[in-house]
C-alpha positions as CSV (number, residue, x, y, z in Angstrom):
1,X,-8.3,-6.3,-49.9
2,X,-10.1,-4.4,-46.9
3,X,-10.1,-0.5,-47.2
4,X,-7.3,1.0,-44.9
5,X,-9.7,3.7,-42.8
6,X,-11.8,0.1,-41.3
7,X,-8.3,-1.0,-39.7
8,X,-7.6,-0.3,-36.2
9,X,-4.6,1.4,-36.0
10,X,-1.7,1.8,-33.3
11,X,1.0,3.4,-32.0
12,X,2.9,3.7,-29.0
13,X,4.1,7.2,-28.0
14,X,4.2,10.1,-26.2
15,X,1.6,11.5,-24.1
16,X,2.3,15.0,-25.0
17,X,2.8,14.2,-28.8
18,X,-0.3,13.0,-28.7
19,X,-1.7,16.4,-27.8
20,X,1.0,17.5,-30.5
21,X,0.2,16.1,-33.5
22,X,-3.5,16.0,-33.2
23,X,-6.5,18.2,-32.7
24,X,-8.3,16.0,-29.9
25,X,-12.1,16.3,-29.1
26,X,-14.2,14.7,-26.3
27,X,-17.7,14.0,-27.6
28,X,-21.1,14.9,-25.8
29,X,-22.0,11.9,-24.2
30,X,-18.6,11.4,-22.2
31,X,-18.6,11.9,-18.9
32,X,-17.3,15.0,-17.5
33,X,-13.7,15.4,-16.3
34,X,-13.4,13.4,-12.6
35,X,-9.8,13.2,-11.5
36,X,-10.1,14.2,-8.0
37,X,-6.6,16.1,-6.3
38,X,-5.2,12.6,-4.9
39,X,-5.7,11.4,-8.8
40,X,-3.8,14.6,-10.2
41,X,-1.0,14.7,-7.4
42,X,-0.4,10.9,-8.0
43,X,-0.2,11.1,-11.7
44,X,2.9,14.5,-11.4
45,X,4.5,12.2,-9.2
46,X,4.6,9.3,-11.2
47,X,6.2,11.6,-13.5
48,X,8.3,12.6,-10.8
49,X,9.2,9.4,-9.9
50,X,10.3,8.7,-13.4
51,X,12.3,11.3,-14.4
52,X,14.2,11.2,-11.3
53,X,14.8,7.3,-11.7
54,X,16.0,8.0,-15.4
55,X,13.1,5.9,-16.6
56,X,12.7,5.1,-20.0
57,X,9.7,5.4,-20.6
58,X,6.5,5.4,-18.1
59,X,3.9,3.5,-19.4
60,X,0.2,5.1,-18.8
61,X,-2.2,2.8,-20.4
62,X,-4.4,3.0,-24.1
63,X,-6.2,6.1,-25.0
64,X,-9.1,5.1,-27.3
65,X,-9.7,7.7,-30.6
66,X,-12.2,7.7,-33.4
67,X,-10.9,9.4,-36.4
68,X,-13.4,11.4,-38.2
69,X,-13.6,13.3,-41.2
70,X,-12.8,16.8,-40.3
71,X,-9.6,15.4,-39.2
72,X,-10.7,15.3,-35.2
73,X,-9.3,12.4,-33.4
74,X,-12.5,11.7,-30.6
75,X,-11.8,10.4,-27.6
76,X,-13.4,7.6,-26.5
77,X,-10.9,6.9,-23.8
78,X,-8.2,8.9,-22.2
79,X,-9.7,12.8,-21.8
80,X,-8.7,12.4,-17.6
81,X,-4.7,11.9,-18.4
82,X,-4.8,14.1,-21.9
83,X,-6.8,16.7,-19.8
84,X,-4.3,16.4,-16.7
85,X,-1.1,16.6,-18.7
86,X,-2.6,19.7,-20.7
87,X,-2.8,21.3,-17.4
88,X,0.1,20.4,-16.3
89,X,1.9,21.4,-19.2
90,X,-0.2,25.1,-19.1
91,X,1.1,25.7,-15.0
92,X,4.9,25.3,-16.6
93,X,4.1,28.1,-19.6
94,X,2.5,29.9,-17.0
95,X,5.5,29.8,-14.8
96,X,7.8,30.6,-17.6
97,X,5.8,33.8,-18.4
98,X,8.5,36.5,-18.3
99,X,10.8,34.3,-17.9
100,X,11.7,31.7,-21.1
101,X,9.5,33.4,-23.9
102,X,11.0,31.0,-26.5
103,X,9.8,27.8,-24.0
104,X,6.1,29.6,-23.6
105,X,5.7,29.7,-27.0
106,X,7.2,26.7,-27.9
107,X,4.7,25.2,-25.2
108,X,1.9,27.2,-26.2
109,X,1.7,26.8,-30.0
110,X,2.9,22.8,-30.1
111,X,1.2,21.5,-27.5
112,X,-1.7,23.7,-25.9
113,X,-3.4,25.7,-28.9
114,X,-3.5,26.0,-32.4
115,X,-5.1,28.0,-35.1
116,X,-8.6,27.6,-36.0
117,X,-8.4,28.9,-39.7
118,X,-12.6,29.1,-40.0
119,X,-12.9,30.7,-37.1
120,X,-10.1,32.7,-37.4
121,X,-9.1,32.2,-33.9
122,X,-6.6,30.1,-31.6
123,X,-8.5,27.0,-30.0
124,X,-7.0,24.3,-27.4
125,X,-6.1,21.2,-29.2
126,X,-8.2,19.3,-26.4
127,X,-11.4,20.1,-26.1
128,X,-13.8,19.0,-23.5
129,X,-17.7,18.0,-23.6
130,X,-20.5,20.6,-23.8
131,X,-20.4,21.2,-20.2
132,X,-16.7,21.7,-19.3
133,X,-15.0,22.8,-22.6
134,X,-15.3,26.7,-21.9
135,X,-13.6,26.3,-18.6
136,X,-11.2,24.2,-19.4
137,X,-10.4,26.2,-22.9
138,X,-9.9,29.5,-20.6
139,X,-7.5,28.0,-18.3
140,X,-5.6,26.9,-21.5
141,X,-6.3,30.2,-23.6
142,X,-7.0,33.0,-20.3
143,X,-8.9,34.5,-23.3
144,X,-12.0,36.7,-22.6
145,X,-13.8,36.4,-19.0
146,X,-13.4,33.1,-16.6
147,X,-16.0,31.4,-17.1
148,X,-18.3,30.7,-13.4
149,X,-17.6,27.4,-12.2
150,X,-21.3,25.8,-11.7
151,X,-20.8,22.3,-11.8
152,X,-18.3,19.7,-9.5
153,X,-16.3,19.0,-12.4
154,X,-15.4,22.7,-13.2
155,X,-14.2,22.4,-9.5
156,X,-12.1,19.7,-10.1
157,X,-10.2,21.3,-13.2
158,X,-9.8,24.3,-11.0
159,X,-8.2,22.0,-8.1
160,X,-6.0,20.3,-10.9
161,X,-4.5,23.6,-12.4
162,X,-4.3,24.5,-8.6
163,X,-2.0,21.2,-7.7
164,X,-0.5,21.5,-11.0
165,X,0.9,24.7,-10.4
166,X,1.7,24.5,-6.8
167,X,3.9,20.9,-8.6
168,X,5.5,23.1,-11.0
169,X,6.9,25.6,-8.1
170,X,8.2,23.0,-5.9
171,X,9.8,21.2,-9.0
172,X,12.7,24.3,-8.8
173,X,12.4,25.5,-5.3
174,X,15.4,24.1,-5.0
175,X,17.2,25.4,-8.0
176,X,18.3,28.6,-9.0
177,X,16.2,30.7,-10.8
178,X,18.5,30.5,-14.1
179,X,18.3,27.0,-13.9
180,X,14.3,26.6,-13.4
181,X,13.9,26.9,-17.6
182,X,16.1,23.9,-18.4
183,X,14.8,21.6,-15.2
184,X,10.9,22.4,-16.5
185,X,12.0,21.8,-20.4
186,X,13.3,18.4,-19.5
187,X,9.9,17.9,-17.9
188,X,7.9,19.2,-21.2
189,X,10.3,16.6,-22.6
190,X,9.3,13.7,-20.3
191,X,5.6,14.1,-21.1
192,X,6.3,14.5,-25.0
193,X,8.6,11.4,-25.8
194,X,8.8,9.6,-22.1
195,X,5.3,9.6,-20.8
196,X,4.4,6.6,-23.1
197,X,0.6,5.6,-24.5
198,X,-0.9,3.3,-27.1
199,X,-2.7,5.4,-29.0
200,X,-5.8,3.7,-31.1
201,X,-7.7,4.7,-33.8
202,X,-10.6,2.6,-34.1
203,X,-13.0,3.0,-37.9
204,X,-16.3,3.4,-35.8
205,X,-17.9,4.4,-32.7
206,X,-19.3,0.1,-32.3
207,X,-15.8,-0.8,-32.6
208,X,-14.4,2.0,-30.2
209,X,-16.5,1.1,-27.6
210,X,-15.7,-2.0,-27.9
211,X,-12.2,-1.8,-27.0
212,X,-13.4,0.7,-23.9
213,X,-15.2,-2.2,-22.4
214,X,-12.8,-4.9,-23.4
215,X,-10.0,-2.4,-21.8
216,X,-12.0,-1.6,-19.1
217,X,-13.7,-5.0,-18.3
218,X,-10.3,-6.4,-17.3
219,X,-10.3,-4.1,-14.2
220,X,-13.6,-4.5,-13.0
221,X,-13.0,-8.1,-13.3
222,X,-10.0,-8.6,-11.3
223,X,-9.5,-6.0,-9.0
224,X,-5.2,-6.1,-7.5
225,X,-7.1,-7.5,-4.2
226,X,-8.4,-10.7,-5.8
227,X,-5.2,-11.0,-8.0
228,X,-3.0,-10.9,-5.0
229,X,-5.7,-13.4,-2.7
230,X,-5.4,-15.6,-5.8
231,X,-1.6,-15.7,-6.0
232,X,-1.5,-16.4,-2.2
233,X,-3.6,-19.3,-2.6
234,X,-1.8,-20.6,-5.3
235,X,1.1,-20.8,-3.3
236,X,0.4,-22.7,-0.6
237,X,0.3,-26.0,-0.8
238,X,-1.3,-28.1,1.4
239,X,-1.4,-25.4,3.6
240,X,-4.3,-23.6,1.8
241,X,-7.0,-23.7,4.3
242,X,-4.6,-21.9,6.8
243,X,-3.9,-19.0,3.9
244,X,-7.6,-19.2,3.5
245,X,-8.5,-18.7,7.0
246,X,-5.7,-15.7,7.8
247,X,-6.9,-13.8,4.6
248,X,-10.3,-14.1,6.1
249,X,-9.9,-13.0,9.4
250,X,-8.1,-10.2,8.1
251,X,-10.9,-9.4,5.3
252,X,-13.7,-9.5,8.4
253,X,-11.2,-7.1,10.4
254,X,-10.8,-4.6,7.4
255,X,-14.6,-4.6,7.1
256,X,-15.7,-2.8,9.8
257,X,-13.6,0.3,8.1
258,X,-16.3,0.5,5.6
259,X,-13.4,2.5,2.9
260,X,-13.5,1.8,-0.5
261,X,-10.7,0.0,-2.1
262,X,-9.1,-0.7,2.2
263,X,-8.2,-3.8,1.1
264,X,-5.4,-2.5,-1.2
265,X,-4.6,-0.1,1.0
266,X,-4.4,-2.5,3.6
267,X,-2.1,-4.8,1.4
268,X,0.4,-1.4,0.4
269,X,0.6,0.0,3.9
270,X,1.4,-3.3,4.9
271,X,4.3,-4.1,2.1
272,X,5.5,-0.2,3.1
273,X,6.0,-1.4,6.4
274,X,7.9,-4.3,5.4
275,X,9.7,-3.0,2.8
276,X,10.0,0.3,2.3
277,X,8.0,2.3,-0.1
278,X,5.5,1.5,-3.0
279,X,3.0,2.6,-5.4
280,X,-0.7,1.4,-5.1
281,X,-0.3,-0.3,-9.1
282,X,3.2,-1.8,-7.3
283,X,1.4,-4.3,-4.7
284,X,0.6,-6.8,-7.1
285,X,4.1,-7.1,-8.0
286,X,6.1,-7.0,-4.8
287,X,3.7,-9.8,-3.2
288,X,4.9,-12.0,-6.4
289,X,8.4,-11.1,-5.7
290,X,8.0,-11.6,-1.4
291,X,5.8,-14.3,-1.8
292,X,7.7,-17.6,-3.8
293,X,7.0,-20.4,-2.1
294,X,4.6,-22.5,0.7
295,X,6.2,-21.3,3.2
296,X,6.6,-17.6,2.2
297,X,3.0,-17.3,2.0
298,X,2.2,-18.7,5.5
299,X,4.0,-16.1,6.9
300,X,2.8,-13.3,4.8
301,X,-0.6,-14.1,5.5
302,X,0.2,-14.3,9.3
303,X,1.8,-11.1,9.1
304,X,-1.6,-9.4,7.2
305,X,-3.9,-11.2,9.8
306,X,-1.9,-9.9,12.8
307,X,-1.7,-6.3,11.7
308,X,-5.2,-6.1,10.5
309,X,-6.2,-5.8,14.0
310,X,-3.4,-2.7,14.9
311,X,-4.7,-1.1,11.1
312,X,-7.7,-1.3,12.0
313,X,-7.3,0.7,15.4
314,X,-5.5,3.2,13.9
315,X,-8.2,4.1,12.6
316,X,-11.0,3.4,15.8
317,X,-9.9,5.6,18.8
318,X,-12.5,3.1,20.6
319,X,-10.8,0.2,19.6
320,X,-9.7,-2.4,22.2
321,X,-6.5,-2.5,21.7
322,X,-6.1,0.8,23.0
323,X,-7.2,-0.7,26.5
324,X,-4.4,0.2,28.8
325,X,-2.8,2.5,26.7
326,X,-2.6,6.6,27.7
327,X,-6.1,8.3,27.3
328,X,-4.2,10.8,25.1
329,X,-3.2,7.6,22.8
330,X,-7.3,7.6,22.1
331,X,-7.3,11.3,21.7
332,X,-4.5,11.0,19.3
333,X,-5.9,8.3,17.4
334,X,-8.8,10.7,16.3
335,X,-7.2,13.8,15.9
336,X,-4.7,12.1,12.9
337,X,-8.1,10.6,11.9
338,X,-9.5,14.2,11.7
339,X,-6.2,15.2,9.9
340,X,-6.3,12.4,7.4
341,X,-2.7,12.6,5.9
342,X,-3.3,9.1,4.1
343,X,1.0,8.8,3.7
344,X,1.4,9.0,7.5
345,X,-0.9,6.2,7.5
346,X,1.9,2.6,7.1
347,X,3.9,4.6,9.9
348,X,1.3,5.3,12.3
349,X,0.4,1.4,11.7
350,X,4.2,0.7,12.5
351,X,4.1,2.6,15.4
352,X,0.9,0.9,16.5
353,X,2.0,-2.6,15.8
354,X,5.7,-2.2,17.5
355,X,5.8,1.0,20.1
356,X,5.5,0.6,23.8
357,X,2.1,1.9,25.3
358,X,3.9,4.9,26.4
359,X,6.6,5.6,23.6
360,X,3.0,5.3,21.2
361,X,1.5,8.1,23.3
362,X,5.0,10.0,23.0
363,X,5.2,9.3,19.2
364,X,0.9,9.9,18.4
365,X,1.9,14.0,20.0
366,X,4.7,14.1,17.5
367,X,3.1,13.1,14.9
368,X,0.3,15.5,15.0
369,X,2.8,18.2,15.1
370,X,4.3,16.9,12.0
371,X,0.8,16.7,10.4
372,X,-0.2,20.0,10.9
373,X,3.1,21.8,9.7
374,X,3.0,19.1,6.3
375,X,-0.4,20.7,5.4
376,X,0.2,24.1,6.4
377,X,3.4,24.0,4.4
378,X,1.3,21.8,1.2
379,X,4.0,19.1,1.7
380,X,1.8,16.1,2.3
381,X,2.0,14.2,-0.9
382,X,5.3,14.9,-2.3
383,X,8.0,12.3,-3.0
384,X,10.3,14.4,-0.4
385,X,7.6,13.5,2.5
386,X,6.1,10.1,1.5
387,X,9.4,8.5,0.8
388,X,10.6,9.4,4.1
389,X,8.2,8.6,5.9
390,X,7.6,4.8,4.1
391,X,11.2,4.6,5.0
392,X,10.7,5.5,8.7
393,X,7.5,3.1,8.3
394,X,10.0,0.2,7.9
395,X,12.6,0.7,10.6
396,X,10.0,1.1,13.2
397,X,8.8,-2.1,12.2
398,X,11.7,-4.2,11.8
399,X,12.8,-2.6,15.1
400,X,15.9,-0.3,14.3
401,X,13.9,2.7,15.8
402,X,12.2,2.3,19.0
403,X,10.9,5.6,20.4
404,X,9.8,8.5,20.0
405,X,12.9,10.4,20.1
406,X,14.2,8.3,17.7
407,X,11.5,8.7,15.2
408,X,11.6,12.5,15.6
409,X,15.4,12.6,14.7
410,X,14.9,10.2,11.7
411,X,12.4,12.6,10.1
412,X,14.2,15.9,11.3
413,X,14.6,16.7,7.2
414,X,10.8,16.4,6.4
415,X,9.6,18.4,9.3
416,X,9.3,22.2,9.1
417,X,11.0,24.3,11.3
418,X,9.4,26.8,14.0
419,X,10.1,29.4,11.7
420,X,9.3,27.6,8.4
421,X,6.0,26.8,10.3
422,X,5.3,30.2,11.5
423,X,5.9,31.8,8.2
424,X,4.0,29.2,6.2
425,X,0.9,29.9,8.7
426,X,0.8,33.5,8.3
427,X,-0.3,32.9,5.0
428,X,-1.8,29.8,4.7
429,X,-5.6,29.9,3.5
430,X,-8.0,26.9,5.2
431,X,-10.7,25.9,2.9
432,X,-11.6,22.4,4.6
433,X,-14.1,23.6,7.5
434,X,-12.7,20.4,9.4
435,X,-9.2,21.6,9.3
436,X,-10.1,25.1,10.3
437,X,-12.1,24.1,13.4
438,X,-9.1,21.7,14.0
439,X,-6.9,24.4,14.2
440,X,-9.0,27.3,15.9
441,X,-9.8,25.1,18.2
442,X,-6.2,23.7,19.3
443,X,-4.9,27.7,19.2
444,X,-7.7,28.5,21.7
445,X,-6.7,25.8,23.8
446,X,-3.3,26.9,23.7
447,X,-4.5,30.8,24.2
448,X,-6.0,29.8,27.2
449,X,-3.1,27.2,28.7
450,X,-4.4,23.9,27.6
451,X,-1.2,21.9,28.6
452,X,-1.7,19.5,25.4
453,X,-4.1,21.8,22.7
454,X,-2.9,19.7,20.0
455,X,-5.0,17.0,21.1
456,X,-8.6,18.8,21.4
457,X,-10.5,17.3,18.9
458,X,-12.9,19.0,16.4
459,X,-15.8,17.2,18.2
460,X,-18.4,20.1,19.3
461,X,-20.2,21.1,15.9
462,X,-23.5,21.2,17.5
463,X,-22.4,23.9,19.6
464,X,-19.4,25.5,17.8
465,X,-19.8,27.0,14.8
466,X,-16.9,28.5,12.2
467,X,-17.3,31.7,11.2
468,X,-15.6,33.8,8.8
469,X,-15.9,37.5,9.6
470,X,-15.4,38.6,5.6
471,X,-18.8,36.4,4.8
472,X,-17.8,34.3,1.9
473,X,-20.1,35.9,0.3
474,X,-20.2,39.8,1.3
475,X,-23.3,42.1,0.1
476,X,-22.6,45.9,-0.6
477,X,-21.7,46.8,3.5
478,X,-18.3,45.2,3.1
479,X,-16.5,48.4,1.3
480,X,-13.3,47.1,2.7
481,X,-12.7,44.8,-0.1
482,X,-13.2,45.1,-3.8
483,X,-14.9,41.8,-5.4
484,X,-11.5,40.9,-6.6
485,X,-10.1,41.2,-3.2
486,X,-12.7,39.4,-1.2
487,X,-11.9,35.8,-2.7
488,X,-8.2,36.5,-1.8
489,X,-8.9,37.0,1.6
490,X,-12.1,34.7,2.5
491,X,-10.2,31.6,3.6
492,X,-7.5,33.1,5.3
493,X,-7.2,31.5,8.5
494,X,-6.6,35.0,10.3
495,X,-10.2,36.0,8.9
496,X,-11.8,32.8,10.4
497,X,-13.1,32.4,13.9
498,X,-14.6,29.9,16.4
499,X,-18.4,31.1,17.4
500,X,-21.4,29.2,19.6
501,X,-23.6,27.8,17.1
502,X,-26.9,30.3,17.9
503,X,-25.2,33.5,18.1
504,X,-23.5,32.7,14.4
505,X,-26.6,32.0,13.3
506,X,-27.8,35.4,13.2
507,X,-25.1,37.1,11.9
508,X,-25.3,36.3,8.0
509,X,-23.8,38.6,6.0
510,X,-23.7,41.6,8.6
511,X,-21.2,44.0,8.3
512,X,-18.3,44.4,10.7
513,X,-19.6,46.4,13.2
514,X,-22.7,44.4,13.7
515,X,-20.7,41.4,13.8
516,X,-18.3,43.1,16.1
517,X,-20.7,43.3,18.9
518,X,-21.4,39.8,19.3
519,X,-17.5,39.1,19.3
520,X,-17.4,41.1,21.9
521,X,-19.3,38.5,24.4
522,X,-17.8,35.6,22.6
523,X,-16.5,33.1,25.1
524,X,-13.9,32.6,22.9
525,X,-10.7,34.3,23.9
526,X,-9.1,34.4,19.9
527,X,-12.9,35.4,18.8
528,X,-13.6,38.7,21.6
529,X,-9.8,39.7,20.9
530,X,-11.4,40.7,16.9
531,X,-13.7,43.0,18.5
532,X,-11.4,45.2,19.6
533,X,-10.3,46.5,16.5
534,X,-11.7,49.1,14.7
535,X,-12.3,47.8,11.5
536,X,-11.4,44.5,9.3
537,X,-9.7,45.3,6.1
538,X,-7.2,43.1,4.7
539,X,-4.2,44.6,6.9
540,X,-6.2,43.5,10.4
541,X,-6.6,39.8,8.5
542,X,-2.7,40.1,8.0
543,X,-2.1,40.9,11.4
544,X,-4.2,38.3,12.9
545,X,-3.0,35.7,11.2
546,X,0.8,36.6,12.3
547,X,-0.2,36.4,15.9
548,X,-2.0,33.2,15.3
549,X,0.9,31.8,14.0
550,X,3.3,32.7,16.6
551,X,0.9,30.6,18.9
552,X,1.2,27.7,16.4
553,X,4.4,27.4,17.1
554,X,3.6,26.9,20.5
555,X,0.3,24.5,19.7
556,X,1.9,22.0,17.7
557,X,5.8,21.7,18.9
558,X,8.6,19.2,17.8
């Protein structure tokens, strides 16, 4: 009989009992962690998703162990979702701090840490390779110093505990605060029975990676594209070489988009307008369930090869199609591409593909509006917004809403309020340099009387430079702010400015009063309006940025 330890083993269960139960370690030679934000956000609202649908069980794949003789399970596969939900789980005890002491604990000791009897200290139950366990094991632990963050991955676990703990606020913004314990204990719940895994545990490291390639082969094989062109094919009849011929006029459109993965995108924002909204690993399965005969298929492939065209101007302000459209439709078209909201995306297609030339142009200004107060308010990629606006998606293509007007009543409950927009901007901090031109430039416009400021795109780099009047990184003549403080402040949109490319070239890391004299002659009205204070501390940042937002409010209206 073979010896027990050179079976593969397996298990189906929770995510979080698999942190639980075991003390998890990612070897050397695995890559780094590389979930990017869009991969964090979609995996909390998955979660989401499920609990509020009462799911079961949410199934999230095989993670891949080696068993080994200190009692380590090493991952082979599976540190980006282990890593991920240990963050997540970290923003909740965070947020409990003060607040549920029995649940921080309970979340702390169980699934987070445990002890390390050698060392005679409390380790994370996950550790990370060489390069990104310290990091990681202080945003688990917040023992000792933070670690400095010197390579792209230690910036992408700092974005994930970032998004994970701006998830775990607006999981009870809604609630009373009595109630926010039991709604985030049903949610450490979730991820320890509900967010479901295999779990292997392979004899060797030939035989583990093994099961990574055969696991991971699959994918690289048949990508969702070729599954669904496959299906297609297979369902028309005699009528293939038509199918054929759509899908390739519509694969040469989607081309010239040069986007990774655009034909699945393509394929979801088209099914979203359609039928309402999906998930990207749901397009597979709602073309099977569209799709079930010869005739079914003609049309869906007629319907992809007609709105490749409008998709692909939504993207191209250039395009053709805008020919006889507005001039603002053109300037539109490039300022959402600027913006680059990817949910807004099926409805601006919608819009594209139904809207009269001039209801377009009405709906394009609108929507900008509704951009801009999303990100300023961090509301891009929730459920709340992306559901709504799938939904709207849909009626403006099957024809139930047919203007502008229309559209803007149908997404009154997503869209910030002037004064939920002007007290979101007073704070908001702008790291993206593209969004922060964007939006310095639009507020000048609107400082100066620009009739339409929304629509100015950020299209002048060569002779418009952003400057940030804290330096981000300020020597010694910056008293004004401790070293604590100056991070807190840097991106502040009230402590960035608009500044012609050579005379931001000499400033550097001058202190205010040098600075100040250059402002002075700036042609900028929101730029010269800084150089009449008397110095920049963190109450003249403040008090920039409320005026700023007052003007918002007037930039981008609904």
């Amino acid at each position: 009989m073979s010896d027990a330890k050179s079976q593969i083993a397996f298990e189906q269960t929770g995510l979080g009992c698999v942190l639980k139960q075991n003390q998890l370690v990612v070897p050397p030679n695995q890559r780094e962690y590389a979930w990017t934000e869009h991969q964090v956000i979609q995996l909390f609202q998955d979660f989401a998703k499920a609990i509020s649908d009462n799911e079961p069980g949410y199934f999230l794949g095989t993670v891949v162990t080696i068993p080994r003789l200190n009692g380590n399970l090493e991952v082979v596969d599976g540190q980006q979702r282990l890593a991920t939900t240990a963050i997540l789980l970290t923003a909740v005890r965070d947020y409990l701090q003060g607040k549920e002491e029995v649940l921080v604990e309970s979340i702390n000791n169980e699934f987070l840490t445990g002890i390390d009897r050698t060392r005679r200290a409390r380790v994370p139950r996950l550790r990370l390779n060489v390069d990104d366990n310290e990091l990681f094991g202080w945003l688990l632990t917040r023992a000792g110093n933070e670690p400095p963050a010197t390579r792209a991955s230690h910036h992408r676990l700092r974005d994930a505990m970032s998004e994970a703990r701006k998830h775990v606020r607006a999981i009870v913004a809604s609630l009373d605060p009595k109630d926010h314990g039991d709604l985030l204990n049903a949610w450490v719940s979730f991820v320890e029975h509900r967010a479901l895994v295999v779990l292997l545990r392979v004899p060797n490291d030939a035989s583990a990676y093994k099961m990574f390639e055969t696991l991971n082969d699959r994918g690289l094989r048949t990508s969702q594209a070729d599954l669904i062109k496959n299906y297609l094919f297979g369902r028309s009849g005699d009528r293939i070489q038509e199918v054929q011929n759509r899908w390739a006029y519509m694969r040469g459109a989607l081309e010239s988009l040069e986007e990774d993965d655009i034909t699945v995108n393509f394929l979801r924002h088209c099914l979203i307008v359609l039928r309402g909204y999906l998930r990207e690993a749901q397009v597979y399965d709602a073309v099977q369930e569209l799709v079930k005969g010869e005739q079914a298929a003609i049309t869906f492939a007629s319907t992809l090869e007609n709105l490749a065209n409008s998709y692909v101007a939504t993207f191209n302000p250039e395009h053709e199609k805008w020919n006889g459209y507005p001039d603002s439709v053109r300037r539109g078209i490039e300022v959402l591409s600027l913006l680059n909201v990817r949910p807004l995306r099926p409805l601006v297609l919608a819009v594209a593909a139904k809207f009269s030339e001039k209801e377009t142009a009405k709906a394009l200004q609108f929507l900008i509006s509704l951009c801009v107060r999303l990100l300023i308010a961090s509301s891009t990629r929730s459920g709340s917004v992306e559901v709504p606006l799938a939904t709207a998606a849909q009626e403006v293509f099957g024809g139930s809403i047919s203007s502008a007007d229309a559209l803007k009543a149908k997404l009154a409950d997503i869209t910030p309020s002037d004064a939920e927009f002007k007290t979101e901007f007073e704070t908001t901090r702008v790291s993206a340099s593209r969004l922060a031109r964007y939006y310095l430039r639009s507020l000048e416009m609107a400082a100066k009387g620009e009739r339409e400021p929304w629509f100015i795109p950020n299209d002048e780099r060569a002779i418009i430079n952003l400057e940030h009047v804290l330096p981000k990184k300020p020597l010694d003549n910056w008293p004004q702010f401790t070293a604590e403080e100056a991070p807190v402040w840097v991106n502040r949109l009230g402590n960035q400015a608009l500044m012609r490319a050579s005379d931001n070239s000499d400033l550097k890391s001058d202190d205010f009063l040098a600075k100040k004299e250059v402002y002075k002659d700036s042609p900028y009205v929101l730029t010269s309006q800084i150089a009449e204070l008397a110095d920049w501390g963190a109450g003249a940042i403040a008090a920039r940025q409320v005026a700023l937002a007052k003007l918002a409010v007037e930039t981008w209206p609904i």
